[in-house]
VOKOL-819189 format. One record per residue: residue in one letter; x, y, z of N, C-alpha, C in turn. Coordinates in steps of 0.2 Angstrom, whole numbers, plus 5000, padded with zeros to 4 digits. Example, Ala and Ser with C-alpha at 12.3 -4.5 7.8 and 13.67 -1.06 7.14 Angstrom:
A506649725039506249785039506649845039;S506449895035506849955036506450005039;
# end
This chain:
X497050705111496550715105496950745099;X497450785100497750795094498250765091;X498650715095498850665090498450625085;X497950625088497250575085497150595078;X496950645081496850715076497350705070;X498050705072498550735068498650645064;X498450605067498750535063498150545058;X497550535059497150525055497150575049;X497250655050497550675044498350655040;X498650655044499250615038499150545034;X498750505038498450445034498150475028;X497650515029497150545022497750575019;X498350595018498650635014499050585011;X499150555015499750495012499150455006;X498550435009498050405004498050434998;X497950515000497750554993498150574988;X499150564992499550574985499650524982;X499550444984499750384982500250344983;X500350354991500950324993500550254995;X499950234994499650184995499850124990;X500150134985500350084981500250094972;X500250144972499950174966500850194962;X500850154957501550154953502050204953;X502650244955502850294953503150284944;X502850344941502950334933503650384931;X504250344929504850404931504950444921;X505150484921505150494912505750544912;X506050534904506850574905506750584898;X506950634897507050674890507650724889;X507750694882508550724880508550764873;X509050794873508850824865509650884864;X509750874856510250914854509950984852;X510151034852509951084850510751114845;X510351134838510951184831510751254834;X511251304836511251344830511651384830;X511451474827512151484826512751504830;X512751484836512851504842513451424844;X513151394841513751324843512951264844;X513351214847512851164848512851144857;X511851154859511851124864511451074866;X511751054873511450984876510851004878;X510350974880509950994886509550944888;X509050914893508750874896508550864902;X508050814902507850824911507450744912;X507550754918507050674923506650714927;X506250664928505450684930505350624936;X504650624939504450594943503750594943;X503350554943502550574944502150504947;X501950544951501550484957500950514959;X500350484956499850504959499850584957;X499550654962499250704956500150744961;X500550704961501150754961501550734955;X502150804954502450784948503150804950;X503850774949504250814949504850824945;X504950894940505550874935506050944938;X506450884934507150924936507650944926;X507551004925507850994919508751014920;X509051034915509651024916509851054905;
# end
């Protein structure tokens, strides 16, 4: 009874974050920064599927 159990909720989770077919949308952002300190890099990639999100800056 509890595997039962435990299948039918992982199906609804997997539904509900949109591993069902729903686009993963990937996004990256770059940028120079002046000042008087010298010049720096900085940037990041992302990840967003369904109501998850994930970035990584740098």
């Amino acid at each position: 009874m509890h595997k039962w159990m435990l299948s039918l909720t992982a199906i609804a989770v997997l539904a509900a974050c949109g591993v069902d077919g729903e686009p993963v949308q990937p996004s990256l952002n770059a940028g120079i920064g002046i000042s008087n300190s010298g010049v720096h890099a900085r940037g990041g990639v992302g990840v967003h599927q369904g109501p998850l999100s994930l970035y990584l800056g740098f």
